[in-house]
C-alpha positions in Angstrom: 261.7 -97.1 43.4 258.3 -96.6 44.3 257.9 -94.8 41.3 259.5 -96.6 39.1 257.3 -99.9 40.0 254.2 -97.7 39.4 255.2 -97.0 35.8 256.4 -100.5 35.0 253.0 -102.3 36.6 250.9 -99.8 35.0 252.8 -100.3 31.5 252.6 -104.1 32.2 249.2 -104.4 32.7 247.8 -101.7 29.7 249.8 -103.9 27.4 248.6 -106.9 29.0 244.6 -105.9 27.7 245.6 -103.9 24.5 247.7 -107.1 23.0 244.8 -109.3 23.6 242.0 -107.2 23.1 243.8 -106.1 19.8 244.1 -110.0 18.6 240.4 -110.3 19.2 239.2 -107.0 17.4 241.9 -107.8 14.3 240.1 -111.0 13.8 236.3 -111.0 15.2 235.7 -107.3 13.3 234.0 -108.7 10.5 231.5 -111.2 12.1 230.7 -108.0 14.9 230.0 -105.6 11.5 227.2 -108.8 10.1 225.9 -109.1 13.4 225.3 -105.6 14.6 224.2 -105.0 11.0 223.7 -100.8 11.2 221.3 -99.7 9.0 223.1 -97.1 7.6 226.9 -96.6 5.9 227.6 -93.3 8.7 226.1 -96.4 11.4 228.9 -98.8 9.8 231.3 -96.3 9.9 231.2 -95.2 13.4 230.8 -99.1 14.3 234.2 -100.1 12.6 235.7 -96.7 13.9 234.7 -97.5 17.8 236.0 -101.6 17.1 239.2 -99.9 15.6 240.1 -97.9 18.7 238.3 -99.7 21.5 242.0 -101.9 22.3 243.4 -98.7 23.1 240.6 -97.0 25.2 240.4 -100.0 27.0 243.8 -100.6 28.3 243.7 -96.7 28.3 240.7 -96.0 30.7 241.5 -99.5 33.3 244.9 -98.4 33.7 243.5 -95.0 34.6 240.6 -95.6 36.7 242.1 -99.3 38.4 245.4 -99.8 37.7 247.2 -96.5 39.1 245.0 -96.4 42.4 245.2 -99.6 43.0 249.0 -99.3 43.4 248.9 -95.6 45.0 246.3 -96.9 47.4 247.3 -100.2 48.3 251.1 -100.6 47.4 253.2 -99.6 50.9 255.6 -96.9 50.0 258.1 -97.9 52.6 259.2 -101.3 50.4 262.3 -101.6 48.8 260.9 -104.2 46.1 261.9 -104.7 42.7 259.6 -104.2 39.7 260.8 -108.0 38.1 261.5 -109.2 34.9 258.0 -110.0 33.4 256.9 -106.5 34.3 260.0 -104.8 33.1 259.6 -106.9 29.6 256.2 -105.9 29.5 256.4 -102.1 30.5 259.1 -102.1 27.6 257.2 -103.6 25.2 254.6 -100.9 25.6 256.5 -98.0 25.6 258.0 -100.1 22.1 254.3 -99.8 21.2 253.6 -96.0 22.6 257.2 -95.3 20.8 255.7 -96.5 17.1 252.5 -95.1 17.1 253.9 -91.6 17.9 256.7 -91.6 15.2 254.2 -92.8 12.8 251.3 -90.2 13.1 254.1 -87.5 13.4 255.7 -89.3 10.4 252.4 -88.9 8.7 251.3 -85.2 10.0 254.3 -84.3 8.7 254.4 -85.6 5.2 250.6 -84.3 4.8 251.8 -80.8 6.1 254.7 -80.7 3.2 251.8 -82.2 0.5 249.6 -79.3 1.7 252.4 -76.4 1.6 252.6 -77.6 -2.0 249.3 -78.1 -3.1 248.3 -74.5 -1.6 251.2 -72.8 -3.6 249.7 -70.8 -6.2 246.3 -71.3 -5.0 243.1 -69.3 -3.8 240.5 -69.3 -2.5 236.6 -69.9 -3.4 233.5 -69.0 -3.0 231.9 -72.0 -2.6 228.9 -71.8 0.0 229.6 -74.7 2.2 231.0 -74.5 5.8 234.4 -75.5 5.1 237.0 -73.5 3.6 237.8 -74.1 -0.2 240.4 -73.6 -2.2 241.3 -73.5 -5.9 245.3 -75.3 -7.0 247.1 -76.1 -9.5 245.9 -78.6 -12.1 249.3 -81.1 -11.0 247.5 -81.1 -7.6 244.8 -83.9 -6.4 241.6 -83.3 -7.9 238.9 -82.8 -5.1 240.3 -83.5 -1.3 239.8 -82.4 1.9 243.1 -81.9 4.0 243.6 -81.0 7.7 243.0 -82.6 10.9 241.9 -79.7 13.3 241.4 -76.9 10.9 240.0 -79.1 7.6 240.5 -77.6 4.2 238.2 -78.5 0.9 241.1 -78.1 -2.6 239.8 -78.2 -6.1 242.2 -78.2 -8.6 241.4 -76.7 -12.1 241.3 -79.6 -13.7 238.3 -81.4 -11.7 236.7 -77.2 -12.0 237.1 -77.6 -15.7 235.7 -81.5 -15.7 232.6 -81.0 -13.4 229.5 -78.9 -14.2 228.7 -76.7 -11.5 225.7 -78.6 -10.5 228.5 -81.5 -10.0 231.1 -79.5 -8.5 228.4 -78.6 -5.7 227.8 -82.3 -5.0 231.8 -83.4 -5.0 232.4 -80.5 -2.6 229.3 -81.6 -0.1 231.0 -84.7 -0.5 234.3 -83.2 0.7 232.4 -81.3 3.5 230.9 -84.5 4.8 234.4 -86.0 5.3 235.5 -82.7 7.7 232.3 -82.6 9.4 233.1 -86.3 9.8 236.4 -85.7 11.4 237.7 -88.7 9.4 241.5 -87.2 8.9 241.7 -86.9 12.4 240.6 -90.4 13.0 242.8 -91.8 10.6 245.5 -89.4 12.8 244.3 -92.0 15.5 244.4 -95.2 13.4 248.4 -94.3 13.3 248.7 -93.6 16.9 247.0 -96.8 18.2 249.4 -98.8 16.3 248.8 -102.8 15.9 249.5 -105.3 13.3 246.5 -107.0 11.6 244.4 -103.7 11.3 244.5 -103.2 7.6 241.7 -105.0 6.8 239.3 -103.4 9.6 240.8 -100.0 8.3 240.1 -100.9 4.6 236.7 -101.3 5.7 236.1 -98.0 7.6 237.4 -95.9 4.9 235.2 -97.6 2.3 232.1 -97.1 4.7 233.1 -93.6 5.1 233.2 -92.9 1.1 229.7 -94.1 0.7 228.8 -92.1 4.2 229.8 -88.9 2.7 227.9 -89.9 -0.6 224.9 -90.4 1.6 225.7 -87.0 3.6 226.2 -85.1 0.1 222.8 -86.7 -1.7 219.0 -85.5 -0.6 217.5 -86.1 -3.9 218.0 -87.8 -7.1 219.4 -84.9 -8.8 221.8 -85.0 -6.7 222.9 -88.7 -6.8 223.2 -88.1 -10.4 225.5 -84.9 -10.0 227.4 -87.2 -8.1 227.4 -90.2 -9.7 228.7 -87.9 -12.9 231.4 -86.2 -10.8 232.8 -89.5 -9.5 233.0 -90.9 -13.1 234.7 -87.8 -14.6 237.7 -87.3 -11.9 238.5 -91.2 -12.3 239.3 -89.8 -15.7 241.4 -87.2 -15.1 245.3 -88.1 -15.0 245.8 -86.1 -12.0 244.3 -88.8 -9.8 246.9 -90.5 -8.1 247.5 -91.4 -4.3 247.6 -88.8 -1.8 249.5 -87.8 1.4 248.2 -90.0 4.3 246.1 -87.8 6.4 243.9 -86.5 3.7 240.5 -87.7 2.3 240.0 -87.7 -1.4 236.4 -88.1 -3.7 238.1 -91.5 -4.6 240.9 -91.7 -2.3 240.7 -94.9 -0.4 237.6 -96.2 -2.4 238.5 -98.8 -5.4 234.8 -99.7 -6.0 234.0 -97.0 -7.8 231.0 -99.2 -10.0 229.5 -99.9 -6.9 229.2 -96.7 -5.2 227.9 -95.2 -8.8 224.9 -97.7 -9.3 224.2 -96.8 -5.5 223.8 -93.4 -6.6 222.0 -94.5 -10.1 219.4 -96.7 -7.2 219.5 -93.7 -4.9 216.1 -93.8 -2.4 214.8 -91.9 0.0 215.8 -93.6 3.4 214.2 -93.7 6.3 216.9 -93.9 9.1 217.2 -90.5 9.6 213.8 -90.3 10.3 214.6 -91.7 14.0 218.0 -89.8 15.0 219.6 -90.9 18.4 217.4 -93.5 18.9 220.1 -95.9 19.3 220.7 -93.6 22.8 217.7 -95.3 24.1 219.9 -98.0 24.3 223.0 -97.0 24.8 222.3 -94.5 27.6 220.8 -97.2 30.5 223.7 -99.9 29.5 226.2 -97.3 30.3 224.4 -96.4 33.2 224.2 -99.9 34.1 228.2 -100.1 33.4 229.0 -97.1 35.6 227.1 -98.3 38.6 228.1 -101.7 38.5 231.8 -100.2 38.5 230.9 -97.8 42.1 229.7 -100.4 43.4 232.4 -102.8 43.4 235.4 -100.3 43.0 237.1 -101.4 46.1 236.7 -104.6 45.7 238.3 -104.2 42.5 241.0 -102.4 43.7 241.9 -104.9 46.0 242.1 -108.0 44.0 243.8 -105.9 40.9 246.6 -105.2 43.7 246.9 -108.8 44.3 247.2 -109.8 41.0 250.1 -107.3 40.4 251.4 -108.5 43.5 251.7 -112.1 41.4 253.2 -110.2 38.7 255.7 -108.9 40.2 257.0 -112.1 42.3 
């Protein structure tokens, strides 16, 4: 029993912050993204990524570090005490939560894994110079994507070779690359997991962020905007574009403002964000710091009060 009232207290409470917390990331992302206005598309990215999955980490990391020694500590193991009805509705509708995130991300890893098998039949590979494996497949395959969650794969069908110059084949693949360095299958792996309605919007916005990121990542001159820019107009045209499986990362996939992300290129400037990297840690450092003190010092406090609030739950 004492057990069981751990796991239903614990489930109660880590839904109790990712519900709310989730509410007020689904519908404050927006006005977060114009006030924190990062100065680059990689900075919106990351910023949109880290609102996306803070819900979870939250409820994750309290019920972790407070929740569970709260109860071990303080919660006498000699009681015969129910865990209740609120907790037990509450613990359920978490694991409900836990249950639909898991079948969806295997639901996805496993339609992408039988879109890959397929795509790679018949293919080989290439000799392309960049970091991440590449492959060359059928012309009924997606035109330039990068596939894979922990061991990301660059494919390049023979109709986008044909299209492209070489000059632009270069640019689409350091496009690719950007998008595996980038690790954004894998976070769209996590999008599925942390499952909540109302996030389509704030995912929307992410993947679009993370097109013009990779752009950024693939472009250091104007040469290369404009190898770009011409390899993004010439696989709109091909009639192999079409959707793709859900944990890949296409040169248009998820991107439906194509215009706008070619006149960026046709404006491409030098920028000068990079010129400062990790400055933001500056910042970010002392306010964690800050964060992780203030939690030492009033840990038992903590404890204590977060055991009589379950105690209320429970009654």
């Amino acid at each position: 029993m004492f057990v069981a009232r751990g796991i239903g207290i614990s489930l109660a409470l880590c839904v109790l912050l990712y519900v709310p917390a989730s509410l007020a990331v689904s519908r404050g992302w927006d006005l977060c993204l114009k006030v924190c206005r990062p100065r680059s598309a990689r900075g919106s990215a990351n910023l949109l990524f880290v609102l996306r999955m803070l819900p979870f980490m939250l409820a994750s990391v309290f019920t972790l570090v407070f929740t569970l020694p709260s109860f071990l500590l303080l919660e006498p193991r000699s009681t015969d005490e129910a865990v209740g009805t609120v907790p037990l509705l509450l613990g359920l509708g978490c694991v409900a939560l836990m249950g639909v995130g898991i079948v969806q991300a295997a639901s996805a890893q496993m339609r992408t894994s039988r879109a890959l098998a397929q795509w790679l039949d018949g293919s080989t590979a290439m000799d392309s110079g960049v970091t991440v494996p590449v492959f060359r497949t059928r012309e009924d395959a997606p035109s330039l994507t990068v596939t894979g969650v922990c061991a990301p794969r660059v494919l390049v069908s023979e109709a986008a070779i044909t299209a492209l110059t070489a000059p632009e084949l270069r640019a689409a693949l350091k496009h690719e690359v950007a998008h595996a360095l980038a690790s954004d299958n894998l976070k769209k792996l996590l999008f599925r997991f942390s499952v909540f309605p109302g996030m389509a919007g704030l995912e929307r916005a992410w993947a679009e962020q993370t097109e013009l990121a990779a752009d950024d990542a693939a472009v250091s001159c104007s040469r290369d905007a404009l190898d770009l820019a011409g390899a993004l107009i010439k696989v709109s045209r091909l009639t192999t574009l079409r959707p793709q499986a859900a944990l890949t990362t296409g040169l248009l996939h998820a991107s439906n403002a194509l215009g706008t992300r070619v006149q960026r290129l046709l404006c491409w400037q030098p920028s000068a964000e990079s010129a400062t990297p990790g400055a933001h840690w500056g910042y970010l450092v002392p306010l964690l710091g800050g964060a992780l003190a203030l939690v030492v010092v009033t840990y038992g406090a903590t404890l204590t009060g977060l055991h009589a609030v379950t105690e209320w739950l429970v009654r």
